[in-house]
Every structure is written in C-alpha cells, then in structure tokens.
KEKOLDO-657533 format. One record per residue (C-alpha): residue in three letters; z, x, y; chain. Coordinates in steps of 0.001 Angstrom, whole numbers, plus 500000, padded with zeros to 6 digits. Each point is the difference from the previous one (the first is absolute). Layout:
<atoms>
+-----+--------+--------+--------+---+
|   r |      w |      u |      v | c |
+-----+--------+--------+--------+---+
| ala |      Z |      X |      Y | A |
...
+-----+--------+--------+--------+---+
</atoms>
This chain:
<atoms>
+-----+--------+--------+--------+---+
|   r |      w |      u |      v | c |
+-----+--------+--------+--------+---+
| unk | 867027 | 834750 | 065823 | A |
| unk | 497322 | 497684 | 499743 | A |
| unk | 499105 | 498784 | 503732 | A |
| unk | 497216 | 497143 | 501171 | A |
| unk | 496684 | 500765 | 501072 | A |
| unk | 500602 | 500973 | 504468 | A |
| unk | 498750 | 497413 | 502295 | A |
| unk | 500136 | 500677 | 504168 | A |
| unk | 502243 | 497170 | 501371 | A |
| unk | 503036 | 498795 | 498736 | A |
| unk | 503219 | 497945 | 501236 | A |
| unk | 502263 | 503470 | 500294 | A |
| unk | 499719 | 503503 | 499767 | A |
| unk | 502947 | 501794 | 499162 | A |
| unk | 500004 | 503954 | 501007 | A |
| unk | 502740 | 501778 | 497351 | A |
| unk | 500484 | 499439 | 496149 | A |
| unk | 503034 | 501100 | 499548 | A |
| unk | 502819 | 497384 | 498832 | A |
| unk | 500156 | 497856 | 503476 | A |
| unk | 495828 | 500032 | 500491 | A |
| unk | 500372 | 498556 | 495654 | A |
| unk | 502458 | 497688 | 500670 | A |
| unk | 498222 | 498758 | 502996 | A |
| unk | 496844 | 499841 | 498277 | A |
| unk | 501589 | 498123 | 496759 | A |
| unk | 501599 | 497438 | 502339 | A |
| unk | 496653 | 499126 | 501913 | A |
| unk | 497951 | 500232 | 497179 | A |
| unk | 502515 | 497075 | 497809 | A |
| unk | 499073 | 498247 | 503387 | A |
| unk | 496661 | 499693 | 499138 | A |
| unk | 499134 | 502701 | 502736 | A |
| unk | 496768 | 502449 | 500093 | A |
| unk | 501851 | 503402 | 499869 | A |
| unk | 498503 | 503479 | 500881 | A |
| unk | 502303 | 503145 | 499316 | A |
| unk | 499510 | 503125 | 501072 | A |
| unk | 501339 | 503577 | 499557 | A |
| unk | 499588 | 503483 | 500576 | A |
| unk | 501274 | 500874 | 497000 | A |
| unk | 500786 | 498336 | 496615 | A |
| unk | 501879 | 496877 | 499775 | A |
| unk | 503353 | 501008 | 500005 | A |
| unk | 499511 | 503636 | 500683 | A |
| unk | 502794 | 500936 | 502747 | A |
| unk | 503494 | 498689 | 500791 | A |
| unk | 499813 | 497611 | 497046 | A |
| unk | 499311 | 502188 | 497183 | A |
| unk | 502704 | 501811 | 501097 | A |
| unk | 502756 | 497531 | 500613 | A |
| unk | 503116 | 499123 | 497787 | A |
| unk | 499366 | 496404 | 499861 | A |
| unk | 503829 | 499318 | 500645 | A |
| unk | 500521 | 496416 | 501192 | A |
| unk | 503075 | 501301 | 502100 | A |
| unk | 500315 | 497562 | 501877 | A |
| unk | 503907 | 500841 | 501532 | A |
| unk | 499091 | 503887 | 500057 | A |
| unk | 498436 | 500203 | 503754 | A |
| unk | 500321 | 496091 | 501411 | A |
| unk | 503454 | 499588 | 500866 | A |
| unk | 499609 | 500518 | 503853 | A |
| unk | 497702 | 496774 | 500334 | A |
| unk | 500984 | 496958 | 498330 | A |
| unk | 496299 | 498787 | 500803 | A |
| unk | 498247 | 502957 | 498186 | A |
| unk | 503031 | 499464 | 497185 | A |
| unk | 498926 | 496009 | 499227 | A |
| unk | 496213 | 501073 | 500225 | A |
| unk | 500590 | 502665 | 497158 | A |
| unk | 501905 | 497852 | 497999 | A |
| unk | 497420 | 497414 | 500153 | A |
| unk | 497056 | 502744 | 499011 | A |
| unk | 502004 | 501484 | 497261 | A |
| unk | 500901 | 496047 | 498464 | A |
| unk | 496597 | 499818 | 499902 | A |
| unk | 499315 | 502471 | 497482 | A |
| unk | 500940 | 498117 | 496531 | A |
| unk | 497076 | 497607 | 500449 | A |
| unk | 497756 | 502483 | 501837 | A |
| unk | 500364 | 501701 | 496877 | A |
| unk | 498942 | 496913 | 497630 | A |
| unk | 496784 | 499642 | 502161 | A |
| unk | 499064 | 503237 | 500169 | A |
| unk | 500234 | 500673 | 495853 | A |
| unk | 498418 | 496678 | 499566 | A |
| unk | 497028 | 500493 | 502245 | A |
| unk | 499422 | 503913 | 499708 | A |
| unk | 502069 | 500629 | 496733 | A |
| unk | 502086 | 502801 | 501731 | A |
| unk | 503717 | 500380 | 499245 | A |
| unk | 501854 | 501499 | 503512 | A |
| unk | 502356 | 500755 | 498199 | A |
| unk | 502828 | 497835 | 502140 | A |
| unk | 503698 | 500612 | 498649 | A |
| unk | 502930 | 498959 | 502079 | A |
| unk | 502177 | 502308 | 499419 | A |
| unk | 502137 | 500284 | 502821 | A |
| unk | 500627 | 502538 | 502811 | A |
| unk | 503547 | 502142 | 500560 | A |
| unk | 500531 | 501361 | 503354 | A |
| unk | 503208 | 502081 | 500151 | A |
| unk | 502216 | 500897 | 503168 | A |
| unk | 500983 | 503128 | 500575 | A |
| unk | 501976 | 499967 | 502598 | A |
| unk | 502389 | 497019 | 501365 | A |
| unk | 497824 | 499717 | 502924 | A |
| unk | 496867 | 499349 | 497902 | A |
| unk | 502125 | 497725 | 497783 | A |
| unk | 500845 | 497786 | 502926 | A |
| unk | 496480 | 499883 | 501115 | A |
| unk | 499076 | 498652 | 496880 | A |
| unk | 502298 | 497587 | 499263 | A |
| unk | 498521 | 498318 | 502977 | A |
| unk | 496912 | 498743 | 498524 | A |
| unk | 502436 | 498064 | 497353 | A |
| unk | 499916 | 497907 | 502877 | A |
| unk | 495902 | 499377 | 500132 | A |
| unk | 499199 | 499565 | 496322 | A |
| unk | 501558 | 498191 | 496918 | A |
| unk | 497727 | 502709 | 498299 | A |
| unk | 503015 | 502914 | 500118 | A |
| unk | 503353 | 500948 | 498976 | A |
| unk | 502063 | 502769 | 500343 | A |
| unk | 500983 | 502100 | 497059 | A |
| unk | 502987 | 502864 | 499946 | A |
| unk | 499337 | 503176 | 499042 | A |
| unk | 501433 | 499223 | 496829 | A |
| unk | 498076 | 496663 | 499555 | A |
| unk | 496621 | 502755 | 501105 | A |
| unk | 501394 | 501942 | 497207 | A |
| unk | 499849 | 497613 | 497322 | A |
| unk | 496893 | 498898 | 500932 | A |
| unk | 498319 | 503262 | 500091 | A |
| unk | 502538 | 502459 | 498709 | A |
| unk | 497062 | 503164 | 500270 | A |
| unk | 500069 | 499568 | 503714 | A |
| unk | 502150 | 502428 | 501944 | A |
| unk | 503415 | 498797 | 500375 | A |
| unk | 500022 | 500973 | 503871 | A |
| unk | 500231 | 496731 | 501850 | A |
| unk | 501290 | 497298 | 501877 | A |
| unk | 498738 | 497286 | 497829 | A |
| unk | 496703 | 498639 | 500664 | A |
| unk | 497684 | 496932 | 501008 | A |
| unk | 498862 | 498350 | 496855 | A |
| unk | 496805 | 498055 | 500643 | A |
| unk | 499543 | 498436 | 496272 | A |
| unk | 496814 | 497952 | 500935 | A |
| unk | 498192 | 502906 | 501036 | A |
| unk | 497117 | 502076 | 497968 | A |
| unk | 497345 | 501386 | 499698 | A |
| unk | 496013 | 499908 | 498696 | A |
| unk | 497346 | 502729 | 499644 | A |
| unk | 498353 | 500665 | 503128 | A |
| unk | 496433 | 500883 | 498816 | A |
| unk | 500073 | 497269 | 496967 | A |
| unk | 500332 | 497698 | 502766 | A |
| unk | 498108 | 500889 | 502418 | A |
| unk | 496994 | 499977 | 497129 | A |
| unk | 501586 | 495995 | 499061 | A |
| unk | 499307 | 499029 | 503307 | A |
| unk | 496371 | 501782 | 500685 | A |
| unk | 499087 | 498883 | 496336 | A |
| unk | 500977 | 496309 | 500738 | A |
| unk | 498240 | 499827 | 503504 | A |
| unk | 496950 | 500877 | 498298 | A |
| unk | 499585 | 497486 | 497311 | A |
| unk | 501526 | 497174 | 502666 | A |
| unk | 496597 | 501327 | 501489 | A |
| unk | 500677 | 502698 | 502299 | A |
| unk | 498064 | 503632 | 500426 | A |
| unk | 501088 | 502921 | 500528 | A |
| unk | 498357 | 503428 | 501068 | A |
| unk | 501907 | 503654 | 499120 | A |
| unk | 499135 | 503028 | 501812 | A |
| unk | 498592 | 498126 | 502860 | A |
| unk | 501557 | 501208 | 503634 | A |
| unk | 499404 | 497493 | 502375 | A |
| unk | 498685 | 501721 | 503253 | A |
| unk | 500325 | 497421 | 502876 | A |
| unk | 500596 | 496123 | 500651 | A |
| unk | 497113 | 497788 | 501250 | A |
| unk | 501081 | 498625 | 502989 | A |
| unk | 498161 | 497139 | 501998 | A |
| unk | 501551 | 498118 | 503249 | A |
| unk | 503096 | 501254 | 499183 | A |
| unk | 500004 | 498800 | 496417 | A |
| unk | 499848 | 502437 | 496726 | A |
| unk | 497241 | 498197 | 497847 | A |
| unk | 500050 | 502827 | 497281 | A |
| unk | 500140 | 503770 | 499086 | A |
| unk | 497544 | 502764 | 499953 | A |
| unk | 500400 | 502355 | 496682 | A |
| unk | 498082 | 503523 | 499376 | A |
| unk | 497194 | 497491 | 498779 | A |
| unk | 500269 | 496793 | 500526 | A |
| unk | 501119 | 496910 | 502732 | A |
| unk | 502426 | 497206 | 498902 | A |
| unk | 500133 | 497072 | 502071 | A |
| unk | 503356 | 497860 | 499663 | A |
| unk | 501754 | 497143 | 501406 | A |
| unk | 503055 | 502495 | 500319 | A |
| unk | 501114 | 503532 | 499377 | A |
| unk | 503449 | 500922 | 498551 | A |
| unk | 501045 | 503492 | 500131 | A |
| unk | 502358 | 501108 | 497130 | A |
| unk | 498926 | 503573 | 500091 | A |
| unk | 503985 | 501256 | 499888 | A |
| unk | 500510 | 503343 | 501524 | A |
| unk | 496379 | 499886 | 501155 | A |
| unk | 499891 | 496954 | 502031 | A |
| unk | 501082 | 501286 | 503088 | A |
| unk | 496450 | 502155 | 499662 | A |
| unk | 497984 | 497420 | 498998 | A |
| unk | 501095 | 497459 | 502857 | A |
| unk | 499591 | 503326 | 502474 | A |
| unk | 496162 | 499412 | 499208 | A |
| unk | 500060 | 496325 | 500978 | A |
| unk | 501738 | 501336 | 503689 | A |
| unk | 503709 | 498921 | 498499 | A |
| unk | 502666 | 502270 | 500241 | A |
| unk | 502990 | 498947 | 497689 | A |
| unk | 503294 | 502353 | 500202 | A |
| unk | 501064 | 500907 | 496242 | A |
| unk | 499951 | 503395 | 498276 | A |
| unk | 499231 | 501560 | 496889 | A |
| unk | 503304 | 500773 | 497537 | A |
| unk | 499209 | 502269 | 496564 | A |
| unk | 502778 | 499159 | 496927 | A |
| unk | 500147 | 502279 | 497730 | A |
| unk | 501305 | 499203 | 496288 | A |
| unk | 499637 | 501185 | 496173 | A |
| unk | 500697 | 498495 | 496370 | A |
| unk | 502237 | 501079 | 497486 | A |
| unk | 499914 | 498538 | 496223 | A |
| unk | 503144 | 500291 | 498096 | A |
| unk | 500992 | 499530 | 496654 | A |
| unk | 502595 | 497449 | 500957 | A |
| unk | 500944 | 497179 | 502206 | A |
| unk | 501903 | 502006 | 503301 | A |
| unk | 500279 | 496931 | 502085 | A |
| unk | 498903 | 496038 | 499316 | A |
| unk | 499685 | 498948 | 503470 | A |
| unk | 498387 | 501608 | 502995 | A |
| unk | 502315 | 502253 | 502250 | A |
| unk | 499595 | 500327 | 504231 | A |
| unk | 501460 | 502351 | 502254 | A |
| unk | 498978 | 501491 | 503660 | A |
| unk | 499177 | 502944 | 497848 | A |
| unk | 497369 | 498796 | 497137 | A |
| unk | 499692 | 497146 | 497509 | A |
| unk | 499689 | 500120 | 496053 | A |
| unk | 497919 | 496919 | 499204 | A |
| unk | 500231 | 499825 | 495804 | A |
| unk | 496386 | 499071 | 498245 | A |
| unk | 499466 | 499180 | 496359 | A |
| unk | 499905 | 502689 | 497307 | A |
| unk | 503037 | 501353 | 501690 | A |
| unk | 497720 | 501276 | 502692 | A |
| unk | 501829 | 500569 | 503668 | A |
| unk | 497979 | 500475 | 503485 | A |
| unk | 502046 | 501492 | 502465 | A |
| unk | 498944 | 499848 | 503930 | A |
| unk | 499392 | 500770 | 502906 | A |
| unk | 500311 | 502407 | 502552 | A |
| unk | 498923 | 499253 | 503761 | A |
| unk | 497250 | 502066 | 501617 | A |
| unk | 499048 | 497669 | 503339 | A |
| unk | 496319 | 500623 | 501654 | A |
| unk | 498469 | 501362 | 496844 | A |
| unk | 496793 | 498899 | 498367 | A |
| unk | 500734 | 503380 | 497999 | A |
| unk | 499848 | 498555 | 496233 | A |
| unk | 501152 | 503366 | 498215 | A |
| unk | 503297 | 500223 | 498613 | A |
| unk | 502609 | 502988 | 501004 | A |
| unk | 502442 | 501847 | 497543 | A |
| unk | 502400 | 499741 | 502911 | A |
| unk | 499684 | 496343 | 500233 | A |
| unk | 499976 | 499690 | 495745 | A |
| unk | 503119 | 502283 | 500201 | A |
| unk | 502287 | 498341 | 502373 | A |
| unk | 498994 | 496451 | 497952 | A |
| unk | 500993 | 501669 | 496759 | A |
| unk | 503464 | 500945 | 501559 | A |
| unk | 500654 | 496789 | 501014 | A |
| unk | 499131 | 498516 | 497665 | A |
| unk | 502212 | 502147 | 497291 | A |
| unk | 502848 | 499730 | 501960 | A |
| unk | 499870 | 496202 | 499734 | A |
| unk | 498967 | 499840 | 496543 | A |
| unk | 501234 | 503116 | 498293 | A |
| unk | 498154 | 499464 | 496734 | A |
| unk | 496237 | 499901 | 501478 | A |
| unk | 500770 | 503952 | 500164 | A |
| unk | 499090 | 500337 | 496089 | A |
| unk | 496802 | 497093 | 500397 | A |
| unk | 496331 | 501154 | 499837 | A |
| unk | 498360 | 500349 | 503180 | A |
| unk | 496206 | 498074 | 499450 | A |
| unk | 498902 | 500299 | 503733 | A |
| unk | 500017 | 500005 | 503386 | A |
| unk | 498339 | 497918 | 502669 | A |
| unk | 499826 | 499269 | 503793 | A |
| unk | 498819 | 496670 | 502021 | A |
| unk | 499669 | 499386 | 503582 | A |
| unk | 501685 | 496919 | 501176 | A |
| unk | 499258 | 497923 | 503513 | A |
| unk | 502784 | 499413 | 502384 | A |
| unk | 499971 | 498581 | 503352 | A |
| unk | 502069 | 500871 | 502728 | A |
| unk | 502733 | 497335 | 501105 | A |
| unk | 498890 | 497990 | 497667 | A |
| unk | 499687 | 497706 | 496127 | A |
| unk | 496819 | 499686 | 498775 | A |
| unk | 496928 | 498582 | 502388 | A |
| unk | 498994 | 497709 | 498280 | A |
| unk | 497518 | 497487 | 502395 | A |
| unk | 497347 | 499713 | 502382 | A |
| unk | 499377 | 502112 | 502442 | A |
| unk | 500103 | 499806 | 503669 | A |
| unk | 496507 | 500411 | 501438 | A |
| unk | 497435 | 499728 | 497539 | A |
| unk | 499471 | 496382 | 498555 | A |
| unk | 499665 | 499924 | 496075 | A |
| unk | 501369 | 503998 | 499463 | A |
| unk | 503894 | 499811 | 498403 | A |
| unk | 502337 | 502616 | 498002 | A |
| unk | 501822 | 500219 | 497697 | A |
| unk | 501896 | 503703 | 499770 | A |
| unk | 502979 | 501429 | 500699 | A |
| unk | 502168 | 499464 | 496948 | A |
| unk | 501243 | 503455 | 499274 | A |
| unk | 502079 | 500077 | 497011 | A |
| unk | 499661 | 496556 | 499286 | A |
| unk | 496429 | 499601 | 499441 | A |
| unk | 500829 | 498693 | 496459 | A |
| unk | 502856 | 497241 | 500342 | A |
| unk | 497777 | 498488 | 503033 | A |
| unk | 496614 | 500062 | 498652 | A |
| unk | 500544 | 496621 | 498685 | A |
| unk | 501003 | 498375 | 503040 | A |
| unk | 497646 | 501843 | 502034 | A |
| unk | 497232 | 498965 | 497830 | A |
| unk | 501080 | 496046 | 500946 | A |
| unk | 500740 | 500621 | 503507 | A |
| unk | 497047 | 501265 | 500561 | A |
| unk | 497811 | 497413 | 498193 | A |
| unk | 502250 | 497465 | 501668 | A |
| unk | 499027 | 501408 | 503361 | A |
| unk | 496079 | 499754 | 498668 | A |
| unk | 500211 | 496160 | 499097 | A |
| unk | 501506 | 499494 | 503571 | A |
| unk | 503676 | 499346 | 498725 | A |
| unk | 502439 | 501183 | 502389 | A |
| unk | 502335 | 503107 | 498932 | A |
| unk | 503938 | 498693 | 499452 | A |
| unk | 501496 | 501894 | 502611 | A |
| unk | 503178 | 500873 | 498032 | A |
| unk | 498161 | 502559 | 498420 | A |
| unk | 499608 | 501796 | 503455 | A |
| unk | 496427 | 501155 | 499506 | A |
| unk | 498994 | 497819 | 502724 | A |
| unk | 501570 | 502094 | 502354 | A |
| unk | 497414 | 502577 | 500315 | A |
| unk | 499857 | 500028 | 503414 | A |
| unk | 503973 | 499865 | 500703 | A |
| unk | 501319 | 503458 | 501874 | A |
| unk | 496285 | 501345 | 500376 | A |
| unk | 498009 | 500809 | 502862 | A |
| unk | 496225 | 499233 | 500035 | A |
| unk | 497696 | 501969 | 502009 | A |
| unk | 496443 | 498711 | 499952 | A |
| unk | 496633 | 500738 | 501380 | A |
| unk | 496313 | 498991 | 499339 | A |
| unk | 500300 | 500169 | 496241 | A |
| unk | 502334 | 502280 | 499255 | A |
| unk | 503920 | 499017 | 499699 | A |
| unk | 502887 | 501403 | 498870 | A |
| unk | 503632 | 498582 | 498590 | A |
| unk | 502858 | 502472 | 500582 | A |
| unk | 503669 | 499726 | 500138 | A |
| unk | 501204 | 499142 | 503793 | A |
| unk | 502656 | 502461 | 501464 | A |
| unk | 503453 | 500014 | 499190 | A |
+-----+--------+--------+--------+---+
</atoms>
C-alpha cells in the first residue's frame, strides 16, 4: 500500500487497523481530516482476517431492539459503501445479499424467534417444508426457521484493505508494525502517542485496537472491563453449490463464498489471546457442521484459522468518549459483529469528532449506564456496578 510521507501532528490518531480503526479512518479522512493509523501488526492482521463477513444482522440482536435498528442501519449501508470504496480504491468486497436461514429446533426456540417478526419487516418465517425447498441439502431436522432475506455477507479482509486503501488516497497515513507504547498526557488531556520511535501529537486519540484495547488504555491509567474470545473456523471448497444462502445456529454458521467456497465458524474460547487453532475445537465445528449440512462431509477441506474477538462485559459495543481523560475515546467491543457495524461505527465516530451529537436510539451513548466509576489522580476505571 502506498502511504504519504509521516508528519508529527495531526487532527486524530487512531490506535488499531483492523476493520473499525479503517472504517474510522475512511470516514474522517472523506471529512477532510489529518489521519494517523497505527498498528502493531499489519492492517488487518487479527480478528478481521479471520472473520466471515456475514451481515447477520437478526442472528445475535434480537434481545435489544436498539442494537437491532443500529445493525440494520450499518448493514443498509453497505450497497453504496461498496460503490465508494471500488470507485476510490478499485477493490471489489465482494458484497452479495444473499440471505440468512436460522432454523428452530425445538418449539421453544421457535417461539423465541418468531418474536423478532415483531421488530423488523426484514423477516419471515418459513416451515420446515418451505426451509426445504429453499435449501433442500440442509438437514431436514427442524422446526422451521427465521428467514432474514436482506441479510449477507462481504469478505472480511477485501474490505478491510477497501477501507485502509481509500483512507489513504483521501489523504490519510498509516504505519504497520508500529506498537504504540504509552499516551502523552498533559493537564489531564491526551495530546498524542509515544511509539517504539517516535511522538505523535493529535487533537484526539481513538482507540480501535479490538481485543487489545483494554491493554492499550491500561497504559493511559484506564481500566475498561471486556475480555478476549478466540473463534475458531476452516474452509471447505466443493464441487457444487450445498447451500445458496448463509445458515445460523447456536452451534456454528455456514456462510457460502463464491467459487462454491463455504467458511464455517466459530467456536468460543473466552480470555484467550492464544491465536493457535485446536483439532478439538476444528473437530467439534466439523460435526456440527455435517450434521446440519450433510453434504460438506465429501467437500475439500482448504484450511483452518483462529481470531480473537473483543467483548465487553454487560455490555454493546463502547463506542465514545471516555470518562476522565479529555480528547482519549474508543471504539471496541463488537465481538462477532465487528463487520456489519464497521460502517456505522466509522460515522459515529467521525460524527462525534465534528462535534455532532450521537442519536441516542442507537444506545451507544449509554456508556456510562449500569457502570461504576472509580477514579483517582489519573488513573480510572469503568466496570459493571453490582447486581
């Protein structure tokens, strides 16, 4: 990637290329913004190389109609993201909508579904013989299913390059393999970062570091409560379309790519930064995954991956500024959604920059709702209050 000649000072500094640090970085820099990004690693090079890139919107929302609108607004925003992002950095990411199935297998699980009928015009139920004809591969065991037809999916790392590629001719720079060490802190204002090398001086500092944020704002004295999570998945190819649209369940998903290509995810390993994938992990995925689709038993197994993901505890995505410091906000915490939100985080967040106030019915603003904060000369810490 071609990137601008460094400077020291610029209007933000964003800690974290992955897809959310990108999309953040995209947004402020088509805002006429002077961008710095920074990573430890490549662009790219953790949770979102190794995500699906489903757009699944109605596979994890349906307990907060707040967190359900906000997803539906970041994944409508996809068609045109798409158009800018070809047009200005000439990358395809590879956006199909394609729909999602989510079957019911029990009568309980039906009935908890049908509820989000209720919450979005997106969804209808199908029978099981409906789920049949639509994907008549899929295992016949079911209690009909959830049928989000708006739903889809993109490739993770082709978009996560679209959005670092476009930043950087709308002007931005970026900086691989650079850890940021500490925050530069001055009457309780951070005015920059400190790298192995070099000092940045900003007008603010967004941290999008994922799993790793909670590390990097230890070093600037706040503590956020979150943990690491490690997925799991692999890749089959197959000589034949098995399924057309992507399929959910508590168990695993099968999200179908071009080529006749299917990723299959994830397992759950909480408090891990432990990249390295296990057999056991690969093996219980594979049964799964059989059992829903029996077909993917004959497909080609191409290879196997892990991620680590960053969840908070008690809580959606923080995505704001936070208590304590002046000019020091984050943006983390997105789990298994990193993808479908990146868009909308991206805007928030330059929203928040130009001094536009957050809508509220996207519930981000509520950072501080159901948290304690403990504070003391220039450290603090936002935690969960008792039960």
């Amino acid at each position: 990637m071609e990137v601008s000649k460094l400077s020291e000072s610029y209007d933000v500094i964003i800690v974290g290329a992955g897809v959310i640090g990108c999309s953040i970085a995209y947004q402020l820099s088509n805002r006429q913004k002077k961008v710095l990004l920074l990573d430890k690693n490549k662009i790219g090079g953790e949770a979102s190389s190794a995500a699906a890139g489903m757009l699944g919107v109605h596979s994890e929302f349906i307990d907060d109609q707040n967190l359900l609108r906000a997803a539906l607004k970041s994944r409508d925003m996809f068609t045109e993201l798409s158009r800018e992002l070809k047009e200005i950095s000439g990358i395809d990411i590879e956006i199909v909508q394609n729909g999602m199935i989510k079957p019911a297998y029990s009568e309980i699980e039906k009935d908890q579904m049908k509820e989000i009928l209720q919450l979005s015009a997106d969804v209808e139920w199908l029978s099981e013989e409906e789920v049949s004809r639509l994907e008549p591969k899929l295992s016949k065991v079911n209690h009909g299913a959830l049928y989000a037809y708006r739903d889809g999916n993109v490739s993770a790392g082709r978009l996560t390059r679209a959005l670092a590629e476009s930043a950087v001719k709308l002007g931005a720079y970026i900086q691989e393999y650079t850890p940021v060490i500490s925050f530069l802190m001055e009457s309780g204002r951070c005015i920059g970062v400190k790298t192995l090398h070099e000092t940045y001086h900003s007008q603010e500092v967004i941290v999008a570091g994922g799993a790793w944020s909670s590390k990097i704002l230890k070093d600037a004295g706040f503590e956020i409560c979150g943990l690491p999570v490690k997925g799991e998945c692999f890749s089959v190819s197959a000589g034949k379309q098995l399924v057309e649209r992507t399929i959910f369940t508590k168990e695993c998903y099968i999200v179908p790519k071009r080529g006749n290509h299917y990723l299959v995810g994830a397992t759950e390993h909480p408090h891990t930064f432990d990249s390295k994938v296990s057999a056991g992990g690969i093996h219980h995925l594979l049964g799964k995954a059989i059992d829903l689709l029996p077909d993917l038993a004959f497909a080609r197994l191409e290879k196997t991956w892990a991620g680590v993901r960053p969840k908070t505890d008690r809580f959606p995505p923080l995505i704001g500024r936070l208590p304590g410091p002046e000019c020091l906000t984050v943006a983390t915490g997105h789990y298994r959604n990193g993808i479908l939100l990146a868009p909308l985080t991206g805007m928030l967040m330059a929203d928040l920059i130009d001094g536009i106030e957050i809508d509220p019915i996207f519930g981000f603003n509520q950072l501080m709702k159901g948290c304690e904060i403990s504070e003391s000369e220039n450290e603090w810490a936002l935690c969960p209050a008792p039960c």
